[in-house]
C-alpha positions in Angstrom: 0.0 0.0 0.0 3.0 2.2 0.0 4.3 4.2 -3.1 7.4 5.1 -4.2 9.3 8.3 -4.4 10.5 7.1 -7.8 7.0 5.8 -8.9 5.1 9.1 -8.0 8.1 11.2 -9.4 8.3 9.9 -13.0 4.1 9.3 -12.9 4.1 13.6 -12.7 6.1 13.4 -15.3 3.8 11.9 -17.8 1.0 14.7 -17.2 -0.2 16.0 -20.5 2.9 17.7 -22.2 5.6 16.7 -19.4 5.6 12.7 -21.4 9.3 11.0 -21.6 9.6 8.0 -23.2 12.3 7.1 -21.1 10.3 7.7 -17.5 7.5 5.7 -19.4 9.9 3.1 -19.6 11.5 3.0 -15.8 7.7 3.2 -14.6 6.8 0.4 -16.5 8.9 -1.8 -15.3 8.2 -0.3 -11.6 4.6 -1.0 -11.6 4.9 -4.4 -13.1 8.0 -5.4 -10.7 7.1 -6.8 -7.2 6.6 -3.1 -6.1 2.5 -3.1 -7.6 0.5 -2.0 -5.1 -1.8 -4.3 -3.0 -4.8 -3.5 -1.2 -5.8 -3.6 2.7 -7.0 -7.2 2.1 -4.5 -8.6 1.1 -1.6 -6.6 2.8 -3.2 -7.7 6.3 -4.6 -11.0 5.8 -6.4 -13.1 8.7 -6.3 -9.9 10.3 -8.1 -8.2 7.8 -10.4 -10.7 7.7 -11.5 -11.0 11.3 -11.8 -7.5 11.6 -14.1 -7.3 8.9 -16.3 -10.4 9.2 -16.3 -9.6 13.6 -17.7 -6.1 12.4 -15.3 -4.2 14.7 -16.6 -1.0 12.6 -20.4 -0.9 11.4 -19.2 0.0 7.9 -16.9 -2.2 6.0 -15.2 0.4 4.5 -13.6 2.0 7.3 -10.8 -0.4 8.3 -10.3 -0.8 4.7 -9.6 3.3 4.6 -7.6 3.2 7.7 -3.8 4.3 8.0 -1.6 1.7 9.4 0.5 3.3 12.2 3.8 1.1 11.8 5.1 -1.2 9.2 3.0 -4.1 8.0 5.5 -6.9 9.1 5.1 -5.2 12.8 1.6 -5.1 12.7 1.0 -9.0 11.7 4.2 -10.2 14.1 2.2 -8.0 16.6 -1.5 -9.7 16.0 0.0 -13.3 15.9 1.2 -12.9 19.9 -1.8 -10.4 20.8 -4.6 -12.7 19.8 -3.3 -15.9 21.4 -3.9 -14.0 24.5 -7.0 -14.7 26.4 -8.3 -10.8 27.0 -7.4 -10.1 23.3 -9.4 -7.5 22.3 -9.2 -6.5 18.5 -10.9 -2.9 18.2 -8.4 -2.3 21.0 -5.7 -3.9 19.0 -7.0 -1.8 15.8 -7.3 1.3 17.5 -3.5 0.9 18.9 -1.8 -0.2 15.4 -4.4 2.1 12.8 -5.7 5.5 12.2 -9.1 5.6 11.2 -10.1 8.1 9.2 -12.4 11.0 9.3 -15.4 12.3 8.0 -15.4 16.0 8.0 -18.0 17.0 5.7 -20.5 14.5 7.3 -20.6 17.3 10.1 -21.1 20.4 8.2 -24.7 22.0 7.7 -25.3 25.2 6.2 -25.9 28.7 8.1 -29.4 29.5 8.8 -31.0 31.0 5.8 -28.1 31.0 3.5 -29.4 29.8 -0.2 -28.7 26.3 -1.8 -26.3 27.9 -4.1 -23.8 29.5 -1.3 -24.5 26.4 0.6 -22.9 24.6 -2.3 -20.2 27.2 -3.1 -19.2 26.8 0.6 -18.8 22.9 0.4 -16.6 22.9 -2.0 -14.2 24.1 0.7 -15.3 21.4 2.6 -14.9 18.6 0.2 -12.0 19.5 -1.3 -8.7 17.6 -0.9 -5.0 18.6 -1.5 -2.5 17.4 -3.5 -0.4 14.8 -1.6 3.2 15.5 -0.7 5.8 13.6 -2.0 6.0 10.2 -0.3 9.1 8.8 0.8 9.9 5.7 0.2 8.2 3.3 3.1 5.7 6.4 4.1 2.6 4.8 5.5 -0.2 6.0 2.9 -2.8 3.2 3.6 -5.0 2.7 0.8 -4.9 6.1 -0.2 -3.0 6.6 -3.7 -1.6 9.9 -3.3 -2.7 12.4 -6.5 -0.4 15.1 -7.2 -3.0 18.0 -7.5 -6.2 18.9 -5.2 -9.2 16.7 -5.9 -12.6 17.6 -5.0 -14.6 14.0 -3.2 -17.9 13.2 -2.8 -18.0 13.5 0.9 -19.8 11.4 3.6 -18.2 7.6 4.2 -16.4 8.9 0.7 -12.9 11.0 1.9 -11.4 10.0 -1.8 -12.0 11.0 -5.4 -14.5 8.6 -7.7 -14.0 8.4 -11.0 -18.0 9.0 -12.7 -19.1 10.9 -9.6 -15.8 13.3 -10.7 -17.1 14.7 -14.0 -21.0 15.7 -12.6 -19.1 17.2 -9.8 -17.3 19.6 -12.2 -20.0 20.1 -14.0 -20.5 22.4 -10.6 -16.9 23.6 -10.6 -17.6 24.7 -13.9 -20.8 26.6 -12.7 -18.6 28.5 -9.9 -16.3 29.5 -12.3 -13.5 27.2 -10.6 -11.9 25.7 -13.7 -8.7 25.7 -12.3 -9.6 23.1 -10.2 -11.4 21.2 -13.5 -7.8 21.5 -14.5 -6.3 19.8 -11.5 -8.7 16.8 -11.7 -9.1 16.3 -15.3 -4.7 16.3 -14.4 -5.5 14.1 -11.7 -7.2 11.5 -14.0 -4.4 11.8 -16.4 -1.8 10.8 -13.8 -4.1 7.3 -12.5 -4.2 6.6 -16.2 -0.2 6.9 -16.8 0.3 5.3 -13.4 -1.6 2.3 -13.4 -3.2 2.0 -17.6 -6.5 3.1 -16.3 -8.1 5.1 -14.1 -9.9 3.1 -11.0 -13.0 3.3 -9.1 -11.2 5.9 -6.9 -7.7 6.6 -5.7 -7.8 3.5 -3.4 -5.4 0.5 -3.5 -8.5 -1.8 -3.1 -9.9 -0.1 -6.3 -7.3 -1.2 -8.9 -9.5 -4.0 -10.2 -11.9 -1.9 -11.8 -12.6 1.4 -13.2 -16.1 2.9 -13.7 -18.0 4.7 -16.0 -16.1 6.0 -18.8 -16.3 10.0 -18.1 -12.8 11.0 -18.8 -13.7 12.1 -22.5 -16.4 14.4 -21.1 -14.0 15.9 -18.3 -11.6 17.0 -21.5 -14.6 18.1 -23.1 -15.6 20.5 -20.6 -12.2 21.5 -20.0 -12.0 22.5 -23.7 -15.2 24.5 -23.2 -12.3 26.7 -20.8 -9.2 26.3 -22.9 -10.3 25.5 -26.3 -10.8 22.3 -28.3 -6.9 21.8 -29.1 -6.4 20.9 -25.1 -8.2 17.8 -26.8 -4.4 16.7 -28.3 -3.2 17.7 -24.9 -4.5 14.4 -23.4 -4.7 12.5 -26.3 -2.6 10.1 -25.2 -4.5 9.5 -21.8 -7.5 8.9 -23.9 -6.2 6.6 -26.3 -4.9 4.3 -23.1 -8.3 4.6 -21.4 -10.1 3.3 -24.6 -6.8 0.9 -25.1 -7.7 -0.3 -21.1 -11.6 -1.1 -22.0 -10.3 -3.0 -25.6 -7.6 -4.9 -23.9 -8.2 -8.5 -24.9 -10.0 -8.0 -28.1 -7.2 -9.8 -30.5 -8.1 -13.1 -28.6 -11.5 -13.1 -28.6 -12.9 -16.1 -31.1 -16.7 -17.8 -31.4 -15.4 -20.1 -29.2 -14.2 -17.9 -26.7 -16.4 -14.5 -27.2 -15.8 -12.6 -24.1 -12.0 -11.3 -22.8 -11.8 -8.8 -19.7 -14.2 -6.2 -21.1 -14.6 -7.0 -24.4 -17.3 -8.9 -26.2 -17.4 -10.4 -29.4 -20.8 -10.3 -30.7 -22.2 -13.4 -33.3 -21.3 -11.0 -36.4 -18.1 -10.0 -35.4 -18.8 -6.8 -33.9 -17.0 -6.0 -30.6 -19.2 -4.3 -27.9 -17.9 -4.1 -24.2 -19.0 -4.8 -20.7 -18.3 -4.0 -17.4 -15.9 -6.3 -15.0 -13.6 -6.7 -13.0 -9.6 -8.1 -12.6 -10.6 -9.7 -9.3 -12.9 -12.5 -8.2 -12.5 -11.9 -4.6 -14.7 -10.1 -1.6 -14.4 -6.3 -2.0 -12.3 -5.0 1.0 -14.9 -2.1 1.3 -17.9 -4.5 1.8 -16.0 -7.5 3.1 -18.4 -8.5 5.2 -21.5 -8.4 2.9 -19.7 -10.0 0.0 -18.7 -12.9 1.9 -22.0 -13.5 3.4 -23.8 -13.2 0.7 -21.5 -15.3 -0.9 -21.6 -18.4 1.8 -24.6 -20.5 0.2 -22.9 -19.5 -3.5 -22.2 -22.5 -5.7 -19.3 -20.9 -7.5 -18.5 -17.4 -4.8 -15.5 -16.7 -6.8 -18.4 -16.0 -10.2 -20.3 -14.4 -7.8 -17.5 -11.4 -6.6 -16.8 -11.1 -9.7 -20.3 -9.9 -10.8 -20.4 -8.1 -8.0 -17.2 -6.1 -8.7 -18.3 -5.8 -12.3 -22.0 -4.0 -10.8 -19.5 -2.0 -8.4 -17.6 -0.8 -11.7 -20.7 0.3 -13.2 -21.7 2.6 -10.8 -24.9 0.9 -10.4 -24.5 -1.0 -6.7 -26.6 -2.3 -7.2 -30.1 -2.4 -9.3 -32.2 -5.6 -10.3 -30.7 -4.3 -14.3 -28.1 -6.8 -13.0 -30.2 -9.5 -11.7 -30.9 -13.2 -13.1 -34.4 -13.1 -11.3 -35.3 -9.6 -11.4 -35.6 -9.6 -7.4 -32.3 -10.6 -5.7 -28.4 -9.6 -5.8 -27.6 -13.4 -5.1 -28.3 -13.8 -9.0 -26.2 -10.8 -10.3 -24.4 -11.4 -13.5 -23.5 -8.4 -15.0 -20.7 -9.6 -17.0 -23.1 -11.4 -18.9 -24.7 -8.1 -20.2 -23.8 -5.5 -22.9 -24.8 -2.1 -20.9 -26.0 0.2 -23.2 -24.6 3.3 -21.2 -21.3 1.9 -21.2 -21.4 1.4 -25.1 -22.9 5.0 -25.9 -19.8 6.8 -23.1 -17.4 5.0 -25.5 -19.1 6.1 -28.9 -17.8 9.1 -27.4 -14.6 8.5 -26.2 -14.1 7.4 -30.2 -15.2 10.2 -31.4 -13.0 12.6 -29.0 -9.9 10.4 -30.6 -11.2 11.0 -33.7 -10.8 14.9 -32.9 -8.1 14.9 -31.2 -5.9 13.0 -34.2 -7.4 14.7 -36.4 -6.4 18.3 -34.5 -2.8 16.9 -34.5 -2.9 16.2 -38.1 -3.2 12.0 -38.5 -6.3 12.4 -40.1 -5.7 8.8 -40.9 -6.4 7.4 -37.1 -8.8 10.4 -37.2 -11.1 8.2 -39.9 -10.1 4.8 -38.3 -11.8 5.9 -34.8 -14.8 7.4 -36.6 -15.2 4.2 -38.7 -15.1 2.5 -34.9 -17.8 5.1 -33.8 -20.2 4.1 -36.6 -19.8 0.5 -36.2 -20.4 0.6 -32.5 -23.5 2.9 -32.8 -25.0 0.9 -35.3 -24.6 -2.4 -33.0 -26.1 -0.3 -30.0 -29.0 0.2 -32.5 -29.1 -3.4 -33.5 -28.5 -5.0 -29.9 -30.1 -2.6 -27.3 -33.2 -0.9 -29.0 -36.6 -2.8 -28.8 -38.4 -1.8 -31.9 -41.4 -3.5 -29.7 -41.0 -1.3 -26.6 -40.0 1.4 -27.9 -36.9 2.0 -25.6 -33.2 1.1 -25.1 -32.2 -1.8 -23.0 -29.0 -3.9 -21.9 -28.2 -6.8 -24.0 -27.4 -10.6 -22.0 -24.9 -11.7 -25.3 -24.8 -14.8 -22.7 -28.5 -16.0 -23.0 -29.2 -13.7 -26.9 -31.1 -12.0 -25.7 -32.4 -8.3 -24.6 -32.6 -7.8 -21.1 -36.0 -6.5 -19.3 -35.5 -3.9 -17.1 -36.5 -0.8 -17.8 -33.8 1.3 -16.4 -32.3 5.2 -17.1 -29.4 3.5 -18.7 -31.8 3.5 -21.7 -31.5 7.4 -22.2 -27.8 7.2 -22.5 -27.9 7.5 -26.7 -30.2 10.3 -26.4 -27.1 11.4 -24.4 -24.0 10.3 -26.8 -26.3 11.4 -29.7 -26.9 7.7 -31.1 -30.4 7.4 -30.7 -32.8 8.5 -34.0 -35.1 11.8 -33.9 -38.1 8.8 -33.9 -36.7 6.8 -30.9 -35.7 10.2 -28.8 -39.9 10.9 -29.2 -40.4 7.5 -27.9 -37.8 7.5 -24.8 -39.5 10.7 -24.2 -42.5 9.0 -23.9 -41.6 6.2 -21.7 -40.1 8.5 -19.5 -42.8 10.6 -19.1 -45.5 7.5 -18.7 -43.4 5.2 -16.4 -40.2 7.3 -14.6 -41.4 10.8 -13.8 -42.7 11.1 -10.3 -42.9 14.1 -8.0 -39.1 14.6 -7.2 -38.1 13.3 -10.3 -36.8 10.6 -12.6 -37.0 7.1 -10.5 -34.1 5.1 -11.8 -35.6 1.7 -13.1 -39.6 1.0 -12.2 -38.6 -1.9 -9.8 -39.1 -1.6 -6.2 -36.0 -4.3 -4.8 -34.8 -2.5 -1.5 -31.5 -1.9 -4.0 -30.3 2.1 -3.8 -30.3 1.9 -7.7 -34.1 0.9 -8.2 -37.0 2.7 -7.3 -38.6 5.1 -5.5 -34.7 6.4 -5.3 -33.4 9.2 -7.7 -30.0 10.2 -8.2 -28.6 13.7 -9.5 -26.1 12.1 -12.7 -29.2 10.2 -14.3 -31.2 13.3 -14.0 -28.4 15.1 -15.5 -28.0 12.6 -18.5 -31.9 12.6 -18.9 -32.1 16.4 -19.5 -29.7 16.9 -21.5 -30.7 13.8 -23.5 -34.1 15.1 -24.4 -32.8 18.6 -24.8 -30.3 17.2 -27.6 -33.8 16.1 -29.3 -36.0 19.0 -28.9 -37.8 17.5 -26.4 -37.4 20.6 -24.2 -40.5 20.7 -22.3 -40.3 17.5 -20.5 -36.5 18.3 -19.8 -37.9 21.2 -18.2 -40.4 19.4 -16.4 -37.9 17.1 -14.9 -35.6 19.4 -14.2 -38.1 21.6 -12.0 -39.1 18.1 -10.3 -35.3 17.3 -9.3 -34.1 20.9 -8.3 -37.5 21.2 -5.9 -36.4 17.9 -4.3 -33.3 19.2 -3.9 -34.3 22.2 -2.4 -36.9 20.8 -0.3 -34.7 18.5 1.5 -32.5 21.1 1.7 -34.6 23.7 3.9 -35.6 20.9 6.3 -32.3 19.3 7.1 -29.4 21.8 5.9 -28.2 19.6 3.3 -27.6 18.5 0.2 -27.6 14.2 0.1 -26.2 11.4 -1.9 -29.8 10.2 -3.6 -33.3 11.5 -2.8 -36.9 9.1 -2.9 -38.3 10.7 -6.1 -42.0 8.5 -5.7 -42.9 10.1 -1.9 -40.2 12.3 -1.5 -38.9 10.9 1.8 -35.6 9.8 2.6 -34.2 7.8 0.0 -33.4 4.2 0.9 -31.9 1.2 0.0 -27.9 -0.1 -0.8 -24.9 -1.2 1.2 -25.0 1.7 3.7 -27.2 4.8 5.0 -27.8 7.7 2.5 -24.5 9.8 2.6 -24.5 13.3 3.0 -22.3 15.8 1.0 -22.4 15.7 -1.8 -20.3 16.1 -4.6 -22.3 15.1 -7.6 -25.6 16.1 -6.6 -23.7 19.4 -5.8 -22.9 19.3 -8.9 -25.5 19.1 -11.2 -27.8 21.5 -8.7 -25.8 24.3 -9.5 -25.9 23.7 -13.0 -29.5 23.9 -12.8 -29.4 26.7 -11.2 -27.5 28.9 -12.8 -27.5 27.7 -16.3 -29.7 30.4 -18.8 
């Protein structure tokens, strides 16, 4: 869990402009040398394990956060003699050998009377986090990755920065006029992906299995909208390794063996992609709940990996993921082609195919729109339901489309794939089935899961609006966009804050998911003040 001097030092200097093919090189070899970073898990073993699965904290995730105070070698030699004794007591053994972390915008609520929008302007304060010093070699870190620029985090039980979350949360940044700091992260992102090929969940050892949503192309974006649309060829070599990270495998795939990491290949050779993970083991964060939900399993090793896959989507977790519509034990989400996931990287080929073409390859420039096309035309062919009328997931496992209404199906209103006809008919369905008082509801399933109904969340409402605006479908964008920001303001005058999800059906508090409703909070943040200062 501990970086380098060396590591961190060449890794700044393969920001955007700073590359050396010779640091490339000596980093290289340093992250694929013994040095690669390993998470709490498996750094601390049995110890990890009892902590976790004795619930010595309520939430999983905190002795995965925490900072060790000594070496790892002391800490184990340590436990091995303490807990033969008779009066061992591990949280008193924890709370001697580990720092646990704090929460310090969990605290905060606004001044009496002061607006949503100051109240927002103020968190950022709050929730932003520096850039990390230099760490020596052996420096204790914990499972933070240092970043070398201030980062702006969620908030709540999350003190580090998320990758998805990231971009709706400087969609706000944006909105305060703070693009410096949209600079800093977008720089941020840059470094994770030179550092480590990708860029994970968050900047968390226990992360580096998996990334998330594919939003990096849209952070440059909006950065351009600052510095112009040739800070595209700035990062163009981040983004070719982020779409180079979600293609990795593709040259083995066969019809024999169709699926490789996050790669599918369809039936008529076209390659889609799914989410995943590199691990098949309990997630550190939610230890506990993996493991028990994993004890009556017939293959738990399957299991955590579809459950690190719905933890890379962002969606953790939603019956979109399950077998029989009702209960996480039958996640499989590797088994499905999302069709959000598909239209962020219609995208992401499309910003190459600006970005090479800026820098004068106009031949790359053609390949990646070529790649565009193709992919949009097997969202089209895979994911639309000429019979419903609305886009869905694809099981390329069973052939099938999946079921599940879900807000996933407005992402190619979003990316610009859908058709002027099929944007009318989302519209539609939207308006019918997932409009309620406070909001878009995010599928029409009612499972206890934070990502089903009655629960709303600010990036889908985001994604939504400006969907259906992209289409002309204006008034309803309207409509839901008055629903969300009253919710949001309504919560906000009774308790002083602004939270992590909000119950859109009977505007209570929002339920559901691993862990209470968090407060903060960065993405909803976010796209609030968007709302309300956009013209």
């Amino acid at each position: 869990m501990r970086i380098e001097l060396k590591c961190f030092l060449i890794s700044v200097l393969l920001l955007p402009g700073l590359a050396d093919s010779q640091a490339q090189r000596v980093l290289s070899k340093e992250t694929s040398s013994g040095s690669v970073l390993s998470g709490p898990d498996e750094e601390f073993g049995a110890l990890f394990r009892e902590v976790q699965l004795k619930a010595v904290f309520p939430d999983s995730k905190t002795f995965a956060d925490c900072t060790p105070r000594f070496p790892t070698a002391t800490i184990l030699a340590n436990y091995n003699q303490a807990s033969q004794q008779r009066d061992f007591d591990l949280k008193s053994f924890v709370l001697q050998h580990f720092v646990v972390p704090t929460r310090p915008a969990s605290g905060y609520i606004s001044k009496t009377g002061q607006s949503a929008q100051q109240h927002i302007t103020d968190l950022w304060t709050v929730l932003t986090r520096p850039a990390s010093p230099r760490p020596k070699a052996g420096t204790l870190t914990g499972s933070l990755i240092p970043l070398p620029k201030s980062y702006v985090v969620p908030g709540g039980r999350f003190g580090e920065i998320y990758y998805w979350d990231s971009y709706f949360t400087m969609l706000g940044l944006r909105a305060s006029g703070q693009n410096a700091q949209i600079r800093n992260m977008v720089d941020n992102f840059a470094y994770l992906i030179n550092t480590f090929g990708f860029i994970p969940n968050g900047n968390r050892t226990y992360f580096l299995g998996r990334s998330q949503p594919p939003f990096f192309s849209f952070m440059v974006s909006l950065l351009s909208e600052v510095q112009g649309r040739r800070v595209i060829v700035s990062y163009l070599p981040q983004l070719q390794k982020e779409y180079d990270f979600w293609m990795d495998g593709k040259a083995q795939l066969t019809d024999q063996a169709p699926a490789n990491r996050r790669v599918v290949r369809l039936a008529d050779g076209v390659y889609l992609n799914r989410y995943y993970d590199d691990r098949q083991t309990p997630r550190p964060e939610s230890y506990r709940e993996d493991v028990n939900l994993a004890r009556n399993a017939k293959d738990p090793q399957a299991l955590y990996r579809h459950i690190r896959a719905g933890a890379e989507s962002g969606w953790d977790f939603s019956t979109r993921w399950f077998r029989d519509g009702k209960r996480l034990r039958t996640i499989h989400t590797t088994d499905f082609i999302p069709v959000d996931l598909n239209s962020l990287l219609v995208n992401l080929e499309l910003l190459l195919a600006e970005g090479y073409s800026l820098k004068g390859n106009q031949t790359r420039a053609k390949e990646y729109r070529q790649l565009a096309q193709q992919r949009r035309d097997a969202i089209q062919r895979y994911c639309w339901s000429s019979r419903n009328q609305f886009f869905f997931d694809y099981d390329f496992v069973a052939r099938k489309q999946a079921t599940v209404y879900s807000l996933a199906g407005v992402y190619p209103l979003f990316a610009r794939i859908a058709t002027a006809s099929q944007a009318v008919s989302v519209a539609r369905r939207l308006e019918k089935s997932f409009l309620k008082p406070g909001g878009l509801t995010t599928t029409l399933v009612r499972s206890g899961e934070q990502w089903d109904a009655p629960n709303g969340w600010a990036p889908l409402q985001w994604i939504a609006i400006q969907g259906l605006r992209q289409y002309r479908q204006v008034p309803l964008a309207n409509r839901i966009k008055t629903s969300w920001v009253n919710e949001n303001l309504r919560v906000y005058k009774a308790s002083g804050k602004m939270v992590e999800k909000y119950d859109v059906i009977s505007t209570a508090m929002a339920k559901g998911g691993e862990y209470p409703t968090q407060d903060g909070f960065g993405w909803t943040n976010g796209v609030l003040l968007r709302l309300l200062t956009e013209k």
